[in-house]
C-alpha positions as CSV (number, residue, x, y, z in Angstrom):
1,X,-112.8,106.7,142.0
2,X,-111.4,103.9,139.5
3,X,-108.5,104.8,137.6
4,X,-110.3,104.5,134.7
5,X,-113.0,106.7,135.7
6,X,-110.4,109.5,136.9
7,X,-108.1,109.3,133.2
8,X,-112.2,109.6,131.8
9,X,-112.3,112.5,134.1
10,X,-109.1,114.3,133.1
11,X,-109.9,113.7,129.6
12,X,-113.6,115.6,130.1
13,X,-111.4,118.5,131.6
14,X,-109.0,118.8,128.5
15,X,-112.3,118.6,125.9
16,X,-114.2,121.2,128.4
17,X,-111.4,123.6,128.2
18,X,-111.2,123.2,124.5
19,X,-108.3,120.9,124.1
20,X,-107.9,118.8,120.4
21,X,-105.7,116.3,119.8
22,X,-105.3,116.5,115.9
23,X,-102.6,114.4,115.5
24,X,-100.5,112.0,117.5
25,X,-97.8,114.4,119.2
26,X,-99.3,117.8,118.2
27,X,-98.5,120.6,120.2
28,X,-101.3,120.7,123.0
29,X,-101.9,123.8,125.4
30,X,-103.2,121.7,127.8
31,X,-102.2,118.0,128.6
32,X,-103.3,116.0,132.0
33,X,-101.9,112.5,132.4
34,X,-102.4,109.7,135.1
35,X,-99.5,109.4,135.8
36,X,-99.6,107.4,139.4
37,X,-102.5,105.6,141.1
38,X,-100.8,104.6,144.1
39,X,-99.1,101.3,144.0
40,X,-101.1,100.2,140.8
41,X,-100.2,98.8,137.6
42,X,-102.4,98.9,135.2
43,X,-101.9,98.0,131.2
44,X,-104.9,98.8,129.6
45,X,-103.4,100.2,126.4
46,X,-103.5,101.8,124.4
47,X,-106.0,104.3,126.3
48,X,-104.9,103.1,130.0
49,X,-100.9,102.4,131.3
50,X,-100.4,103.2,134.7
51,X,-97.6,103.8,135.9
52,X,-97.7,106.2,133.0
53,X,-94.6,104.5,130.6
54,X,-92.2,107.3,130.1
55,X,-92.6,108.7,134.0
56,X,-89.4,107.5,134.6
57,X,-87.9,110.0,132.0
58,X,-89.4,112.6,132.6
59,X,-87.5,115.3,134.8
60,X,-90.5,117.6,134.9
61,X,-92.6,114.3,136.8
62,X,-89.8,113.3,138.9
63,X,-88.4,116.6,140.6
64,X,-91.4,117.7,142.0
65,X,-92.6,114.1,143.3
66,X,-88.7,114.2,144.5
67,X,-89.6,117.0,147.0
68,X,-93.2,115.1,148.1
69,X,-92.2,111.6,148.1
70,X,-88.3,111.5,147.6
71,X,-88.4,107.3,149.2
72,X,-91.7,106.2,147.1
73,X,-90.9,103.0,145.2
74,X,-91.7,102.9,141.1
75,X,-94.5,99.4,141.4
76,X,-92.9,98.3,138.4
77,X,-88.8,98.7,138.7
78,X,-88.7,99.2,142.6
79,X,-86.7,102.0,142.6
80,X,-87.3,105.6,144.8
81,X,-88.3,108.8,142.8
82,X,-84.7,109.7,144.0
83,X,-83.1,106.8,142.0
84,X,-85.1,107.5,139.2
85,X,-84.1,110.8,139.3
86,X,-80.3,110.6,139.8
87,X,-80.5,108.0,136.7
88,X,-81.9,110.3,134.6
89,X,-79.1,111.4,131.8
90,X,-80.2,114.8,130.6
């Protein structure tokens, strides 16, 4: 599956399960992102950035990929997960 096709996918899943995006940065009960596609980089925006652009600064991402894939390298800055993680300020 394309990575277009799976983001076109996730989306379905959010409408199906009643998901509505009134405004830019309402609340949302229900939010799926691509937020990897292996070692892909994709800038498709507005509708399509992969890595997804704030990954990086995003504990909630970057702890739980730390404990799957603590030495995979970010495509775009070539840093681990684990660097990423230990820059993270907050």
């Amino acid at each position: 599956m394309s990575a277009r096709s799976l983001l076109d996918t996730l989306l379905a899943i959010e409408r199906d399960l009643g998901r509505e995006r009134p405004f830019a940065g309402a609340p949302r009960t229900l939010d799926l992102d691509l937020i990897l596609y292996g070692e892909t980089v994709l800038d498709e925006a507005p509708s399509l950035i992969v890595p997804h652009p704030r990954f990086r600064e995003r504990r909630f991402v970057l702890e739980p990929l730390s404990e799957i894939a603590p030495d995979w390298r970010d495509p775009v800055t070539g840093r681990t997960v684990e660097e990423l993680l230990r820059n993270l300020t907050a």
